[in-house]
C-alpha positions in Angstrom: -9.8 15.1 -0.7 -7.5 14.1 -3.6 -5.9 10.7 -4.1 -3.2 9.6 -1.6 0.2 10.5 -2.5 2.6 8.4 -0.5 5.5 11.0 -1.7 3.8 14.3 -1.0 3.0 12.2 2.5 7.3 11.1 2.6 7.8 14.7 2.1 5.2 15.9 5.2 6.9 13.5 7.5 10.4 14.8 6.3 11.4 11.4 4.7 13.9 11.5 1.8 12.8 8.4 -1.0 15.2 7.4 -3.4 15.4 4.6 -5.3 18.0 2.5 -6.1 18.6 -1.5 -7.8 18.0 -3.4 -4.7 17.1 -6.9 -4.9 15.4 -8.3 -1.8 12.4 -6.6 -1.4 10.9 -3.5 -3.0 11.6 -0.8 -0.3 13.5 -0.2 3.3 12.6 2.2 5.8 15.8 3.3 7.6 13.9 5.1 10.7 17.8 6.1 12.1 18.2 8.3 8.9 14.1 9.1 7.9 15.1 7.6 4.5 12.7 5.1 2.7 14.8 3.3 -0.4 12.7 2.0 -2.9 13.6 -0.6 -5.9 14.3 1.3 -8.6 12.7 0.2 -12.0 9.3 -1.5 -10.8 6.1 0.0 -12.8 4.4 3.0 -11.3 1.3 0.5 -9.6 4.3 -1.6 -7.6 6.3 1.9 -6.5 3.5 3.4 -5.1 2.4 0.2 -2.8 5.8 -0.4 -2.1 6.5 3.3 -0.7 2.6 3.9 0.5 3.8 0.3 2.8 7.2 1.8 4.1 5.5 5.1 4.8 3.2 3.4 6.9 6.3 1.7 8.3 7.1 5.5 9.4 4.1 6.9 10.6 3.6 3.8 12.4 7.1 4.0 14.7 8.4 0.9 13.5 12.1 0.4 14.2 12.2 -3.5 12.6 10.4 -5.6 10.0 8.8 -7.5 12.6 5.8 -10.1 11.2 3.5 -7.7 13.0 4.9 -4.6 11.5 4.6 -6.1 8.1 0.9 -7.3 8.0 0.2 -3.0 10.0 2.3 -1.8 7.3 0.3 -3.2 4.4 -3.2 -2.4 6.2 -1.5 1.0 6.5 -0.7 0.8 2.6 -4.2 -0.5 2.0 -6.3 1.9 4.0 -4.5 5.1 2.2 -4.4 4.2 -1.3 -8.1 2.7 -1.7 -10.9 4.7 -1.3 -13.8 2.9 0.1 -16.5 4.2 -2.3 -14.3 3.3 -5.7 -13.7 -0.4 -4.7 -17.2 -0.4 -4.4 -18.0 0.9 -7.9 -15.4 -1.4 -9.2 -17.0 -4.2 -7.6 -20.1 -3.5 -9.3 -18.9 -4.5 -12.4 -16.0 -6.9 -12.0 -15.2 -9.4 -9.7 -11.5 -10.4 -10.9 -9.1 -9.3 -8.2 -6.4 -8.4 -10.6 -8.6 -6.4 -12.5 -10.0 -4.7 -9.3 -6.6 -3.6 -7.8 -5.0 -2.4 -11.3 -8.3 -0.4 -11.7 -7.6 1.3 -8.3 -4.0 1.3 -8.8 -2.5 -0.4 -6.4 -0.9 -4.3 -6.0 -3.0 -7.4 -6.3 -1.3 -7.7 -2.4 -2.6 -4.6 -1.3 -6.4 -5.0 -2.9 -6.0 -8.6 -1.0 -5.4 -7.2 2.2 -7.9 -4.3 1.9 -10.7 -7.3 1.1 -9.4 -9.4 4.2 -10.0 -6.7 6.5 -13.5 -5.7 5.3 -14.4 -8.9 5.3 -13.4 -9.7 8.9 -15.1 -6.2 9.8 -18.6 -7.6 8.2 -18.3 -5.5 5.1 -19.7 -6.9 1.8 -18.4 -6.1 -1.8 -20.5 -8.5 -3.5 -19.0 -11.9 -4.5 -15.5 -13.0 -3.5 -13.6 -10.8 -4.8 -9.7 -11.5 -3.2 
């Protein structure tokens, strides 16, 4: 399996992404036209956590950014776009979060919430590492 591709995964789901200068957040999903707008102009890391997040917003049913829908969302994000076995071999030889997330390519936000859940599942990646 190769790494997660939140567009090739829009494009399975029939989504249509764009991206466009918005200034509140970095994407929408629009569920009533299968459209997820993403801020245009962020670096390649933020893009792909942003759309990877309203993909999961899509897959998931959501109709509304609910709290509850957020924190699914970003476990969504988090689940697809680090692989279990590379935070691990990351973790062997850093333990600076920001380091950690732009070494597996995703937002010091996602990496966070990826920790937080292994953690409350029991898992162990050495020291703290969120």
């Amino acid at each position: 399996m190769g790494r997660y591709d939140p567009y090739e995964h829009a494009a399975q789901l029939g989504i249509e992404v764009i991206h466009r200068p918005i200034r509140t957040a970095n994407g929408f999903w629009y569920p009533d036209y299968s459209l997820i707008v993403i801020r245009q102009g962020m670096r390649s890391v933020h893009d792909r956590s942003a759309l990877a997040h309203e993909v999961g917003h899509a897959d998931l049913g959501h109709w509304d950014d609910r709290p509850k829908h957020e924190v699914q969302a970003d476990r969504y994000a988090a689940e697809h776009l680090i692989d279990e076995d590379e935070a691990f071999d990351v973790c062997e030889w850093t333990q600076d979060p920001a380091r950690i997330a732009a070494e597996l390519g995703v937002s010091g936000k996602l990496w966070r919430v990826w920790w937080n859940v292994r953690r409350q599942q029991g898992g162990h990646l050495g020291q703290s590492v969120a």
